[in-house]
C-alpha positions as CSV (number, residue, x, y, z in Angstrom):
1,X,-16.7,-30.9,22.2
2,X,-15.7,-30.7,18.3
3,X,-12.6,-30.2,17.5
4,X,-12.1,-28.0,14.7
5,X,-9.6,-26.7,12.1
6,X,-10.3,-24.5,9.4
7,X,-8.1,-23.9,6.3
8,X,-8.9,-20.4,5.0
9,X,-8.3,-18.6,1.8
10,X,-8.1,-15.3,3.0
11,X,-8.3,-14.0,-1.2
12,X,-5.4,-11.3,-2.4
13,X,-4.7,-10.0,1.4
14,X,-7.5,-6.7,1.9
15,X,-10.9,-8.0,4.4
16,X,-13.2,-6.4,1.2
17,X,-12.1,-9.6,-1.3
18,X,-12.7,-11.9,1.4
19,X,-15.7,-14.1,1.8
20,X,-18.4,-14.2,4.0
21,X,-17.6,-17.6,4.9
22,X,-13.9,-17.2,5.2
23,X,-15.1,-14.0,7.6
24,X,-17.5,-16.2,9.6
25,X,-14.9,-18.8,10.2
26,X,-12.3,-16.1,11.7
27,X,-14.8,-14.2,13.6
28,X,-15.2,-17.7,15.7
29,X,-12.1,-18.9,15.9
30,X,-9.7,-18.7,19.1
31,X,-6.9,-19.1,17.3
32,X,-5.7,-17.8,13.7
33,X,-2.2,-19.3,12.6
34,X,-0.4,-18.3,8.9
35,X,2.4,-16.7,7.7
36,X,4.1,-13.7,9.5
37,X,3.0,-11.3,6.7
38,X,-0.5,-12.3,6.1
39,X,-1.6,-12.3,9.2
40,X,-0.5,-9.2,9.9
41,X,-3.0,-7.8,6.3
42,X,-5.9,-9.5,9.0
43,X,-5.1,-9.2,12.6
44,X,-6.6,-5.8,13.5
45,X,-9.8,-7.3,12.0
46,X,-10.0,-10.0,14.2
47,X,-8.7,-9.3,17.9
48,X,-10.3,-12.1,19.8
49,X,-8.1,-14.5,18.2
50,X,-4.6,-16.1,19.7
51,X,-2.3,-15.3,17.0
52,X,0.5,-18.1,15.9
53,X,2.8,-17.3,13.2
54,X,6.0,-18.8,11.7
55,X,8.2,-17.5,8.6
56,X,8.5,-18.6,5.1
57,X,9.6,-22.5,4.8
58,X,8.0,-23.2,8.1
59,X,4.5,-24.3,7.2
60,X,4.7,-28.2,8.3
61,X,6.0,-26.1,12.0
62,X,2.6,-23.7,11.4
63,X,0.8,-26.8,10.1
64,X,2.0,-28.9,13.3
65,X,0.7,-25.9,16.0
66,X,-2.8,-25.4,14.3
67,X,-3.6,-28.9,14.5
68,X,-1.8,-29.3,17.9
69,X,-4.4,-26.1,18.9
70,X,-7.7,-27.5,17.6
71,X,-6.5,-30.9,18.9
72,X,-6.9,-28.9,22.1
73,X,-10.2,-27.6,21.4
74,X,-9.7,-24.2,20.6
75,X,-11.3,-23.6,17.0
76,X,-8.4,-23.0,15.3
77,X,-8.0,-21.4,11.7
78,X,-5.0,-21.6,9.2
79,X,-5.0,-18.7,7.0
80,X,-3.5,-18.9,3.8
81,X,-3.0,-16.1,1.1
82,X,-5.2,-16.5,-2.4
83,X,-7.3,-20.1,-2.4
84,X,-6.4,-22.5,0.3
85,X,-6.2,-25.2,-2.2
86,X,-4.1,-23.4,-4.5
87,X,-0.7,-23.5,-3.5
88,X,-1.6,-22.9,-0.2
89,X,-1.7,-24.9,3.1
90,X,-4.9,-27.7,2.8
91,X,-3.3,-30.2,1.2
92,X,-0.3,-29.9,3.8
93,X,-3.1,-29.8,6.6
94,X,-4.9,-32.8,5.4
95,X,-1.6,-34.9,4.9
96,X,-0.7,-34.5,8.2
97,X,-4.1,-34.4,10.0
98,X,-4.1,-38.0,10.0
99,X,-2.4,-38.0,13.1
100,X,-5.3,-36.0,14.6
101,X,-8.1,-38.4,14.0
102,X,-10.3,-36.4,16.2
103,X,-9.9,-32.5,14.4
104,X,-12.6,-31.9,12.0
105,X,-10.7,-30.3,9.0
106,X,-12.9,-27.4,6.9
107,X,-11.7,-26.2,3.7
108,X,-12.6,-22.7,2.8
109,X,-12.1,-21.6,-0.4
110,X,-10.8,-18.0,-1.3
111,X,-10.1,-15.6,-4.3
112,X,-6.8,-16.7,-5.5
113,X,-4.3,-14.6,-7.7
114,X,-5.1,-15.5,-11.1
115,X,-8.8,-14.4,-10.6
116,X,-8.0,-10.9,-8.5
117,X,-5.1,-10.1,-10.6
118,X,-7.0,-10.9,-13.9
119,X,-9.8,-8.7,-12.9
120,X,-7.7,-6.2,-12.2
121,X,-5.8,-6.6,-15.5
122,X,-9.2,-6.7,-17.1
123,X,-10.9,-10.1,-18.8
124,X,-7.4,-11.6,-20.0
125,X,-8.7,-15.7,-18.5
126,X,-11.3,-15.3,-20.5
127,X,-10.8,-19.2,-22.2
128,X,-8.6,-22.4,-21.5
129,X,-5.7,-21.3,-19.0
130,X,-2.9,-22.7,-17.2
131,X,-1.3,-21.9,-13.9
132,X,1.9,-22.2,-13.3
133,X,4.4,-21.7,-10.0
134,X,7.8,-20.7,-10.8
135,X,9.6,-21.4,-7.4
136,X,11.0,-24.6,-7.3
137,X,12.1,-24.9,-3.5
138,X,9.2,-27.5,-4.0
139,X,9.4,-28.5,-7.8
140,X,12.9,-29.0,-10.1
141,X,12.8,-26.9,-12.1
142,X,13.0,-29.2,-15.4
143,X,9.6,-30.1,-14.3
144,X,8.6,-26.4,-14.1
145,X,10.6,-25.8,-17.7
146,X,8.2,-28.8,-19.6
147,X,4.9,-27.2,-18.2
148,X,6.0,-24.2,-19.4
149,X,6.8,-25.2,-23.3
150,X,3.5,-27.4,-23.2
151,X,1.2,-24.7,-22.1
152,X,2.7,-22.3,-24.5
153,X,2.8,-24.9,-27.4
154,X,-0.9,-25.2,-26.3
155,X,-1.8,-21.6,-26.9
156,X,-3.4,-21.2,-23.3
157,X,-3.4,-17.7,-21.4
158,X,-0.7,-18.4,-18.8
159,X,-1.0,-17.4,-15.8
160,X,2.6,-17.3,-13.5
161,X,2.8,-16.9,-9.6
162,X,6.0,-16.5,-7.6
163,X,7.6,-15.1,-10.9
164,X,11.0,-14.0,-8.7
165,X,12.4,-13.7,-5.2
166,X,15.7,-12.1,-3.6
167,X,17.0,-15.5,-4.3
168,X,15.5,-16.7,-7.5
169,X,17.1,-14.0,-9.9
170,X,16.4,-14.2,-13.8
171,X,13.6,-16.7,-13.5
172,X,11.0,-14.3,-15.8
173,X,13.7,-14.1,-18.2
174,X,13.9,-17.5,-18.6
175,X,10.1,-18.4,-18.6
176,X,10.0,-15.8,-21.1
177,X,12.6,-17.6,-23.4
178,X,10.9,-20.8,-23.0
179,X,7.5,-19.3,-24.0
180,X,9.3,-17.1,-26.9
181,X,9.9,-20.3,-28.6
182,X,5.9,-21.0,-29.7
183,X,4.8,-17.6,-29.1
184,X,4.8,-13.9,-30.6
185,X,6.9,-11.2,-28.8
186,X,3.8,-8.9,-29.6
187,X,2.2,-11.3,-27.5
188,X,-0.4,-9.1,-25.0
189,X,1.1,-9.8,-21.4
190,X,0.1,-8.2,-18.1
191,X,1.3,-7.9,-14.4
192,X,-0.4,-7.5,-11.2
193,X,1.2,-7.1,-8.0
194,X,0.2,-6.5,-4.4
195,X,-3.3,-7.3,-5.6
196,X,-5.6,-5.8,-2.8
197,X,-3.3,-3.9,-0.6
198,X,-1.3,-0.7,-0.4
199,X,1.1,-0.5,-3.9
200,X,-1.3,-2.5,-6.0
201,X,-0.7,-1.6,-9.3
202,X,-1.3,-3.5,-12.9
203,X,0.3,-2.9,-16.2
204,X,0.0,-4.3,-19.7
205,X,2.6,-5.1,-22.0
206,X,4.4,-7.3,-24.6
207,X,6.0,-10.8,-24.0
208,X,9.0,-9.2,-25.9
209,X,8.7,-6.3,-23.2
210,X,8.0,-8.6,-20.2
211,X,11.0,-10.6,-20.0
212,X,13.1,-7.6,-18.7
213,X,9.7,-6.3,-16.1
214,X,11.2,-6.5,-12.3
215,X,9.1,-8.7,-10.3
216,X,8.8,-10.6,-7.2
217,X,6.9,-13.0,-4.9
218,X,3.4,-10.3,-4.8
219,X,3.4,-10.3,-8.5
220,X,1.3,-12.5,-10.4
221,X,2.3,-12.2,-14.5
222,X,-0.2,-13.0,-17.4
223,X,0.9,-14.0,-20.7
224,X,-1.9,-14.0,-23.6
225,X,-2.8,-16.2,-25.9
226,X,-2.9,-15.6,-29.7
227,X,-6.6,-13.9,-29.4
228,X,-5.9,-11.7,-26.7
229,X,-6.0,-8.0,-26.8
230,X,-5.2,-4.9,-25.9
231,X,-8.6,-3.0,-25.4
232,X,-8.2,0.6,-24.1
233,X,-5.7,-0.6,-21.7
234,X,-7.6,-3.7,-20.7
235,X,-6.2,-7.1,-21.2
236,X,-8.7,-9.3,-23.0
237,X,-9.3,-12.7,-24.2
238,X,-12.2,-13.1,-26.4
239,X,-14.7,-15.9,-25.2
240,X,-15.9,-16.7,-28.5
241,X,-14.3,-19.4,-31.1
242,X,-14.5,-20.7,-34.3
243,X,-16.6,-18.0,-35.1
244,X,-19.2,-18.0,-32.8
245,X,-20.8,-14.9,-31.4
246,X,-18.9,-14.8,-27.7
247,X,-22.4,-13.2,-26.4
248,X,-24.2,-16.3,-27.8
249,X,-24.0,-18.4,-24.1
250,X,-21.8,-19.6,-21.7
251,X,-20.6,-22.9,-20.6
252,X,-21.5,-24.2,-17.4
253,X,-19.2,-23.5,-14.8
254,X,-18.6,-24.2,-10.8
């Protein structure tokens, strides 16, 4: 009998931006474990499954009790909001899945913010990006602080997720004064927040306007580079460069 675990980007939270593999994987399972709040954006979809869940700041507990499930030979899925790979639970999964030599461990890749929010927003990742968390339960935030300045002295699009919490007051406001130091406050920025579910809602503005915007852990804020736009209220970063036609091919992408 296999033993099996996936780790499943679910994409921005509604069953329409998921994938057909990420579907599949749920429709089969016996058990779906994740976060409180996104499993409850997917449980009506799937009522077969044993639901476990645990709050915030419990995911080695959640990590623990999908393992300990598949371990028992019930296929078991960990959900995880966005990409599973990108800040989400498969790196936590396959640290600890050592201990369960005989779980097969499936990643399964999903939309993650900066894509869903971006096309919401528009084109604005249309060249070089970075992404950046600002929560730093997990990273100081010195670290977080030298990412910033180098991917604004680098003229990337920026892309920020977990901007603010109830607990993490003024953090925009000082990402903002960070990235003010190499950057424009004309500068086209954009937010997205509760990307796929009831409330979403986008909005374009400047990086001197942005810095006072009230966000929270379902936004996801873009900051432009010096060629991005403001086209008819889409946010836009041209492909081409150094005077090339942008419609004259793409690079080759995964």
């Amino acid at each position: 009998m296999e033993k099996k675990l996936y780790v499943v980007g679910m994409g921005p939270g509604g069953h329409d931006d998921m994938t057909f593999r990420a579907d599949r994987a749920l429709r089969c399972s016996e058990v779906i474990a994740g976060y409180t709040v996104y499993v409850d954006l997917i449980r009506s979809e799937y009522p077969q499954a044993e639901i476990i869940t645990t709050p915030m700041r419990k995911e080695k507990e959640r990590c623990e009790l999908a393992l300990r499930a598949a371990a028992a030979g019930k296929i078991t899925s960990m959900i995880c909001s966005g990409d599973s790979g990108v800040y989400g639970m498969a790196s936590l999964i396959l640290e600890m899945a050592g201990s369960y030599p005989d779980v097969s461990v499936e990643i399964i890749p999903g939309i993650t913010a900066a894509l869903s929010g971006g096309a919401l927003l528009g084109a604005p990742l249309g060249h070089d990006f970075a992404v950046i968390s600002m929560s730093d339960a997990l990273t100081p935030m010195k670290t977080i602080e030298k990412r910033l300045a180098a991917a604004a002295q680098s003229d990337m699009i920026i892309c920020l997720y977990n901007p603010e919490s109830r607990k993490r007051k003024g953090y925009l406001r000082h990402a903002c004064e960070i990235i003010s130091r190499y950057r424009s406050p004309d500068t086209v920025c954009g937010t997205a927040s509760e990307i796929g579910r009831d409330g979403e809602k986008a909005r374009i503005l400047t990086l001197g306007e942005l810095s006072g915007m009230p966000v929270d852990m379902f936004t996801t804020v873009f900051i432009g580079s010096s060629s991005t736009k403001n086209l008819q209220g889409r946010m836009v970063t041209p492909r081409g460069y150094r005077g090339l036609d942008a419609t004259a091919g793409e690079d080759r992408k995964g």
